[in-house]
C-alpha positions as a Markdown table, in Angstrom:
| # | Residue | x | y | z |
|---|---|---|---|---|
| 1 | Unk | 138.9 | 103.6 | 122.3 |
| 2 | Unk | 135.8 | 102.4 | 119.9 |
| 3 | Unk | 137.0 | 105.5 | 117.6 |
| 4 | Unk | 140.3 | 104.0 | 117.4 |
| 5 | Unk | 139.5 | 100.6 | 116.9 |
| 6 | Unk | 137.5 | 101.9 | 113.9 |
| 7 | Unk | 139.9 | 103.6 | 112.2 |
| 8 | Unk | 142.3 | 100.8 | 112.4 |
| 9 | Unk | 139.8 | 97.5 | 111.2 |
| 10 | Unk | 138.2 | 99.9 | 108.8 |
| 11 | Unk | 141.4 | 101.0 | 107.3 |
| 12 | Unk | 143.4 | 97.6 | 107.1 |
| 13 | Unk | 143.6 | 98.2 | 103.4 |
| 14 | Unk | 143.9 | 101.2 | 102.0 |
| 15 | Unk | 144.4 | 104.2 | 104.8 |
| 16 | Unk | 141.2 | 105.1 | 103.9 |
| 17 | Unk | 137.5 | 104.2 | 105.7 |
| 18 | Unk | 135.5 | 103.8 | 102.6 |
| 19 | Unk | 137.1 | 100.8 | 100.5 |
| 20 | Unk | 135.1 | 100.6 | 97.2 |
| 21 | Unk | 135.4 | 100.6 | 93.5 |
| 22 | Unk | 135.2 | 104.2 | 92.4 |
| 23 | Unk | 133.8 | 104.8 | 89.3 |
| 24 | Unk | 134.1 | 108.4 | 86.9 |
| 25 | Unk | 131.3 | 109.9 | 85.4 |
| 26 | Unk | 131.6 | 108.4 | 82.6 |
| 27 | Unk | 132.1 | 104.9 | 83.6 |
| 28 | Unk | 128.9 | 105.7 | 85.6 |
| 29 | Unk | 126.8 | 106.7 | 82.1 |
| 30 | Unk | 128.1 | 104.2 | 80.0 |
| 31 | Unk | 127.2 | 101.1 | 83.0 |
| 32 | Unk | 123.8 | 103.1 | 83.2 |
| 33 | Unk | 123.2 | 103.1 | 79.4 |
| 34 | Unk | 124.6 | 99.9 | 78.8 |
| 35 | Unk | 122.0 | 98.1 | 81.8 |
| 36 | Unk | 119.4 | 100.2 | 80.8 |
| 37 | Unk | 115.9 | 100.0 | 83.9 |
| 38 | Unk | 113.5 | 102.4 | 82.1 |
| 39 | Unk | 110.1 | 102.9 | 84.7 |
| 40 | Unk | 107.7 | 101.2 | 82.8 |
| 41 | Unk | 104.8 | 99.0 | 83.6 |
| 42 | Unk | 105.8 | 95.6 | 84.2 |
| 43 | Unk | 104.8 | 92.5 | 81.6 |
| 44 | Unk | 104.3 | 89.2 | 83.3 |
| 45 | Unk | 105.0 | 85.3 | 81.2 |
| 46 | Unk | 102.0 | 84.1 | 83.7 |
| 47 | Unk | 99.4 | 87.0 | 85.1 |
| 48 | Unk | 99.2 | 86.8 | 88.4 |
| 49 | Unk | 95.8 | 86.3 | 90.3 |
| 50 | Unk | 95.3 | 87.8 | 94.0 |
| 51 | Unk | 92.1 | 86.1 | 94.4 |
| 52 | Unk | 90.8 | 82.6 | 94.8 |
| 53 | Unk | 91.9 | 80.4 | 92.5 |
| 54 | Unk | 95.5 | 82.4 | 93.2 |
| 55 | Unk | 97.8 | 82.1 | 90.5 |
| 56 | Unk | 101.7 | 83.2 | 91.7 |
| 57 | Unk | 102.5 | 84.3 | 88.0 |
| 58 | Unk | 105.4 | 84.9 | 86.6 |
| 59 | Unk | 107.4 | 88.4 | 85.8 |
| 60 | Unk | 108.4 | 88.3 | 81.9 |
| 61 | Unk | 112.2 | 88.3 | 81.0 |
| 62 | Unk | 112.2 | 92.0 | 79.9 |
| 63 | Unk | 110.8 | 93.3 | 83.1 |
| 64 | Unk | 113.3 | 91.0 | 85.4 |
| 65 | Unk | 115.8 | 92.2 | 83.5 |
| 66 | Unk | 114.9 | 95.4 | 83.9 |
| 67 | Unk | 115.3 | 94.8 | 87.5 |
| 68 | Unk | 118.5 | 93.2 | 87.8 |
| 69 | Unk | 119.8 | 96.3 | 85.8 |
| 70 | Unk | 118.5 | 98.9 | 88.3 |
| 71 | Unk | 119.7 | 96.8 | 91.1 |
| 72 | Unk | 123.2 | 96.4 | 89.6 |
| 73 | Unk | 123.2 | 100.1 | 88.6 |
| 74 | Unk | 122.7 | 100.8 | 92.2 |
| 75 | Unk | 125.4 | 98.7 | 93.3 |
| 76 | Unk | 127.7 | 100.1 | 90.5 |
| 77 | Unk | 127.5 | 103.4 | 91.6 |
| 78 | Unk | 128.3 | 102.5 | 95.4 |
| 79 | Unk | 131.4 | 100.4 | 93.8 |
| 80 | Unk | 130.0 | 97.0 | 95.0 |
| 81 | Unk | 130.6 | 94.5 | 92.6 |
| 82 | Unk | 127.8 | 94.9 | 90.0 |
| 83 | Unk | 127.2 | 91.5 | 88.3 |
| 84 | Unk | 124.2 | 90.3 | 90.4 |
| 85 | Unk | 122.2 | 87.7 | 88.7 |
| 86 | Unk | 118.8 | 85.2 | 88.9 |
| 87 | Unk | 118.9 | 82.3 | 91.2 |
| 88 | Unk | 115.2 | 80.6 | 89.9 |
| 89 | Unk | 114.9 | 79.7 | 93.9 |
| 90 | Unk | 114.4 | 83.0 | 95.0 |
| 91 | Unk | 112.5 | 84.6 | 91.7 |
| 92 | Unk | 110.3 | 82.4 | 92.9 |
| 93 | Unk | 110.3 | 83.3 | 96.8 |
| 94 | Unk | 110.0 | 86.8 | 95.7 |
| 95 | Unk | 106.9 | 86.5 | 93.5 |
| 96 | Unk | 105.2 | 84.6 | 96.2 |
| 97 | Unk | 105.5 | 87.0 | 98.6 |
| 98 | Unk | 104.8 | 89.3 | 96.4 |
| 99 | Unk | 101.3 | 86.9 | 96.0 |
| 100 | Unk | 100.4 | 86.7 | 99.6 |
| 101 | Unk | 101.1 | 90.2 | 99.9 |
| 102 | Unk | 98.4 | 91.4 | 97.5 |
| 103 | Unk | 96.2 | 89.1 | 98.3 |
| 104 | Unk | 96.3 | 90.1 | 102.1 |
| 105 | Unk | 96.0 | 93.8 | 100.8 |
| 106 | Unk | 99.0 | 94.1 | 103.6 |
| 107 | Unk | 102.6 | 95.3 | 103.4 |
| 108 | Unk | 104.0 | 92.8 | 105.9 |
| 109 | Unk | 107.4 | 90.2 | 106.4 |
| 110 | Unk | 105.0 | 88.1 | 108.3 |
| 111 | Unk | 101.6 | 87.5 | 106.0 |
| 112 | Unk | 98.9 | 85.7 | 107.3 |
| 113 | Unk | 97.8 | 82.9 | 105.4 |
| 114 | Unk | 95.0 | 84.0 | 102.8 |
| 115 | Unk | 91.6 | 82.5 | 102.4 |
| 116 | Unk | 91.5 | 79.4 | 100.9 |
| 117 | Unk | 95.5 | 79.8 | 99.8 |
| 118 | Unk | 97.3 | 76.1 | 99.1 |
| 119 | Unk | 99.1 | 76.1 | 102.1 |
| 120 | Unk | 102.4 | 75.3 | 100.0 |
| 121 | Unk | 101.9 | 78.5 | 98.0 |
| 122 | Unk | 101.5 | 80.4 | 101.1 |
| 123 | Unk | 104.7 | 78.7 | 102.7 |
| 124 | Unk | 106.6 | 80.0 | 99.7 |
| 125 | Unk | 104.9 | 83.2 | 100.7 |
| 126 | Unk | 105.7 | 83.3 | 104.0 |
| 127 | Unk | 109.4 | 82.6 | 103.3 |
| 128 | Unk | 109.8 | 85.0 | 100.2 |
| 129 | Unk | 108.7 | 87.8 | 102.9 |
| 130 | Unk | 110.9 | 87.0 | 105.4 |
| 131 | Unk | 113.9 | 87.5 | 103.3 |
| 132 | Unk | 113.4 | 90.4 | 100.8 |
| 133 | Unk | 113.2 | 93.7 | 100.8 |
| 134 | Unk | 109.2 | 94.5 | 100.3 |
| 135 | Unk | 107.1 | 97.4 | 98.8 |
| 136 | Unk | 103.8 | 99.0 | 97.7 |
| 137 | Unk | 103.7 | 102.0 | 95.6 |
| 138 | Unk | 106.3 | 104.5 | 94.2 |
| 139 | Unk | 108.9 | 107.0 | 95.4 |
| 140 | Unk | 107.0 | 109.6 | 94.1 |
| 141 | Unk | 103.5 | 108.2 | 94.8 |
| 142 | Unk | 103.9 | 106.3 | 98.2 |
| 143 | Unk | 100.2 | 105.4 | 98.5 |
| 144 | Unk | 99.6 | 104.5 | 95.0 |
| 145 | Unk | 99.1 | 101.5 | 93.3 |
| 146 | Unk | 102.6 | 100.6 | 90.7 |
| 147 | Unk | 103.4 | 97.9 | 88.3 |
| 148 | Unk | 106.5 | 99.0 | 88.3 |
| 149 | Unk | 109.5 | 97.6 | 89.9 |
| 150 | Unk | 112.6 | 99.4 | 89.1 |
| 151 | Unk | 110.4 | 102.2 | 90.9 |
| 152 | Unk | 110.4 | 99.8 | 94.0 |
| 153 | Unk | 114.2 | 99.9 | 93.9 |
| 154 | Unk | 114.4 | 103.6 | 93.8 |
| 155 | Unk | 112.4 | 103.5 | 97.1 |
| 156 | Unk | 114.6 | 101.1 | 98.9 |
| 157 | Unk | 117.8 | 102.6 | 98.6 |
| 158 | Unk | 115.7 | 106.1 | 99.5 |
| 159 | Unk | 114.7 | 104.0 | 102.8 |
| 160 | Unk | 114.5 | 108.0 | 104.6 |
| 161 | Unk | 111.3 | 107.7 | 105.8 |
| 162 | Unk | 110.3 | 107.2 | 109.9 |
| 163 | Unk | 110.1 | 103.2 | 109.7 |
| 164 | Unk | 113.3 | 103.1 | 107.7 |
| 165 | Unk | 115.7 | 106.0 | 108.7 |
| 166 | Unk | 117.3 | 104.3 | 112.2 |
| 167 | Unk | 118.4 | 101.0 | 110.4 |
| 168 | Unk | 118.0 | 101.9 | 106.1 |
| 169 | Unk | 118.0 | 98.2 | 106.4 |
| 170 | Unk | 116.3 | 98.0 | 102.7 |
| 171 | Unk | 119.2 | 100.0 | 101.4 |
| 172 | Unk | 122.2 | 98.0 | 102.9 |
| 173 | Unk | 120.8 | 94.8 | 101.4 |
| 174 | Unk | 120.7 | 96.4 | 98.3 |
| 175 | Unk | 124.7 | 97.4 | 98.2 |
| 176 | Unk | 125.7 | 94.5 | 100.3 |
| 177 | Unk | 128.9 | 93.8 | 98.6 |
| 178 | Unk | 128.3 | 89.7 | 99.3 |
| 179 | Unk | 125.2 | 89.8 | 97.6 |
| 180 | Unk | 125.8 | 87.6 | 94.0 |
| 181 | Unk | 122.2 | 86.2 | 93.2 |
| 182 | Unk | 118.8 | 87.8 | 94.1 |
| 183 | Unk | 115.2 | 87.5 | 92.4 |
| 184 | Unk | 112.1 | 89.9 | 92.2 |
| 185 | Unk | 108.5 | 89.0 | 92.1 |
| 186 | Unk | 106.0 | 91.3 | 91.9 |
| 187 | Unk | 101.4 | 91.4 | 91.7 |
| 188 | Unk | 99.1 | 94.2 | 91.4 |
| 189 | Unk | 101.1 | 96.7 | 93.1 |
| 190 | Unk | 103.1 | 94.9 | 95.5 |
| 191 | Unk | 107.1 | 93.8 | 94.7 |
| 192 | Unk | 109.8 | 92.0 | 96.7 |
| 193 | Unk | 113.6 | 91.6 | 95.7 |
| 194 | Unk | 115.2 | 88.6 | 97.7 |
| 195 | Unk | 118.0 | 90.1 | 99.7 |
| 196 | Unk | 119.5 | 87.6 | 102.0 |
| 197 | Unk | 121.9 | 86.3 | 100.1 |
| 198 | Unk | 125.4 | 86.5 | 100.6 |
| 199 | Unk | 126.9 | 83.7 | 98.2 |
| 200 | Unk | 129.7 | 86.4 | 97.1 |
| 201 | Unk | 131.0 | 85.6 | 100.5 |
| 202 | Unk | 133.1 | 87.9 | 102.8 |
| 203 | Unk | 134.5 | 90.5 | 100.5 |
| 204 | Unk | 137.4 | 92.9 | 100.7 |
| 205 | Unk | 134.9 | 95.7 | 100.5 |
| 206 | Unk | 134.0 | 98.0 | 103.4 |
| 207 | Unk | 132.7 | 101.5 | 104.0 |
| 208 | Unk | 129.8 | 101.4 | 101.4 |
| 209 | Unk | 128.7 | 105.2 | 101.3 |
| 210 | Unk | 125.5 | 106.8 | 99.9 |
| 211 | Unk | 125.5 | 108.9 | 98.1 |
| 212 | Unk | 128.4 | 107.5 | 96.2 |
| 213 | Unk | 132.1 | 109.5 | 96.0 |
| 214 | Unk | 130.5 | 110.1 | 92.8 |
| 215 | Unk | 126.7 | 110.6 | 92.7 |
| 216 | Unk | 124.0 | 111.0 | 89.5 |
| 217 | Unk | 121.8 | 113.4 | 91.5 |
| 218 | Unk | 118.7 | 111.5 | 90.2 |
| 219 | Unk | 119.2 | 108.8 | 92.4 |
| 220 | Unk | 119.4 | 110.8 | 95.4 |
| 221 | Unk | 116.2 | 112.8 | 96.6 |
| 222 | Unk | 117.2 | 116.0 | 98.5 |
| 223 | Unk | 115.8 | 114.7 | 101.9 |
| 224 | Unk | 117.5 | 110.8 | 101.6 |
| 225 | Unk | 119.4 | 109.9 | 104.3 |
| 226 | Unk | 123.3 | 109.5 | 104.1 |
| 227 | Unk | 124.9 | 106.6 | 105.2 |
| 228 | Unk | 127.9 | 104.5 | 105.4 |
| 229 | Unk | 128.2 | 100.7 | 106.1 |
| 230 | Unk | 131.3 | 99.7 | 107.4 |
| 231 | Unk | 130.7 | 95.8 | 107.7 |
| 232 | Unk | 131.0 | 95.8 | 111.7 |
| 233 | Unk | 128.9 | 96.9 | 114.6 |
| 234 | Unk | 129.8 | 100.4 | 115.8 |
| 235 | Unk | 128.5 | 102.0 | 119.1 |
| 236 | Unk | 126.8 | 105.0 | 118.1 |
| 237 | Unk | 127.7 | 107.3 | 121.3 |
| 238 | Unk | 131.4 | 106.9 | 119.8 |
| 239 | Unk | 130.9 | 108.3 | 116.5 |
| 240 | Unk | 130.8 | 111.5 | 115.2 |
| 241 | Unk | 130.5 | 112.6 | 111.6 |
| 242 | Unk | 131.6 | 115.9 | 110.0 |
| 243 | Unk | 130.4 | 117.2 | 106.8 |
| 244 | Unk | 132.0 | 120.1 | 104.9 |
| 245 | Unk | 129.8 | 121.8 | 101.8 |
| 246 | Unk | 132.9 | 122.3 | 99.4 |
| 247 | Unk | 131.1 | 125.3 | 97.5 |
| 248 | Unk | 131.1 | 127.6 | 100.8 |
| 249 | Unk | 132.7 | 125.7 | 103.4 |
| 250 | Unk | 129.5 | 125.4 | 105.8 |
| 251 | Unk | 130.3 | 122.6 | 108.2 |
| 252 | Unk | 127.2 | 120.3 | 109.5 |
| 253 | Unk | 128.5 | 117.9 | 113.2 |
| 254 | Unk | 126.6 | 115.1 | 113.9 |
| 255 | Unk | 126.7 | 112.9 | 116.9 |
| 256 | Unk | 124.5 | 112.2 | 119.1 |
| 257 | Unk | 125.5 | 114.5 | 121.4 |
| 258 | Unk | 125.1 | 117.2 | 119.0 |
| 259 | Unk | 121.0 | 116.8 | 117.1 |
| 260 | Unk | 121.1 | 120.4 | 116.5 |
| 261 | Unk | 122.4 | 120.1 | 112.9 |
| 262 | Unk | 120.3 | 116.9 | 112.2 |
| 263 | Unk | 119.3 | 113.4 | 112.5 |
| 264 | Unk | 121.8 | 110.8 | 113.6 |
| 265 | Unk | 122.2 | 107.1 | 113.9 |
């Protein structure tokens, strides 16, 4: 009964379960080249200071737009609507929690308050890290130390690892089609991207897949989850997922009932 009920809310539209914009390979290239996110060191208006007397600081233009690009190249790809743009409310809830973060030396939604912190500044903090998506390090250097914050993006919509894989929380927040503003904030190595909004509003769009229907292998790492997002709860137990390798025909099942051929939530 739950499989049916599935097919029929998640295909109310187009007969189809995934109901996105799909985008050709080279309307893919020409949104990436034209929102270019190159992984460089980020530049900062206002250097911020992780240590008494703490300074928030303040990205630069060219890094936060550096950002947004990755974050709407993301979002392109998935065929979410790709025009995300700064609220100054949550730039600023980001780059505090970024702040409290690094000064706290702690990866964490819920920071303590840090030594002789204004307690205002730390409220923002506190707020920022409730809300965002949160990181330290780099996809291909998880332990290490970045300034780099498209890098941070990467590793939220890769969200594979143990902490991450039941939920890929960071990743649905990312390509959550009722997402229309955001902000990013980052401070010696640790970033956050506000994710909670949802100004868009409902949308028309359901069945948000990743990889996309069509994929630029760089943005997929061999052992990233797959996912789809289809805007409503669904009981796990009642789902089952069949993937076919077009090349040979080698069919993977998963279900719960069946872990043999891999992972599934």
């Amino acid at each position: 009964e739950e499989e049916e009920t599935v097919s029929e809310e998640a295909s109310n539209a187009s007969g189809a379960a995934i109901h996105v914009d799909v985008h050709n390979q080279n309307e893919i290239r020409n949104f990436i080249a034209t929102h270019p996110a190159p992984r460089i060191d980020d530049t900062f208006d206002i250097q911020p200071s992780a240590q008494a007397p703490y300074v928030a600081g303040q990205l630069s233009y060219e890094s936060l737009q550096y950002a947004f690009n990755i974050l709407n190249q993301m979002r392109y790809i998935a065929g979410v609507p790709a025009d995300v743009s700064e609220k100054a409310e949550y730039t600023e809830l980001a780059q505090a929690a970024s702040l409290v973060n690094a000064a706290n030396d702690s990866l964490t939604h819920y920071p303590d308050k840090p030594a002789g912190m204004d307690d205002d500044l730390y409220q923002l903090g506190a707020a920022g890290a409730s809300s965002s998506n949160i990181a330290w390090g780099t996809p291909d250097r998880p332990h290490a130390t970045s300034r780099q914050i498209v890098h941070s993006v990467y590793l939220w919509m890769s969200d594979s690892d143990d902490k991450n894989i039941n939920v890929l929380g960071h990743r649905r927040w990312i390509i959550n089609p009722d997402m229309l503003y955001s902000g990013f904030g980052e401070a010696e190595g640790y970033s956050a991207v506000y994710a909670h909004d949802k100004s868009r509003g409902d949308s028309s769009y359901y069945g948000v897949a990743w990889p996309a229907q069509n994929m630029p292998v760089e943005y997929f790492n061999d052992d990233d989850a797959w996912s789809v997002s289809f805007g409503m709860e669904l009981t796990a137990s009642n789902v089952s997922v069949t993937l076919t390798r077009q090349n040979d025909g080698e069919v993977w099942n998963f279900s719960q009932n069946n872990p043999a051929d891999g992972f599934f939530n």
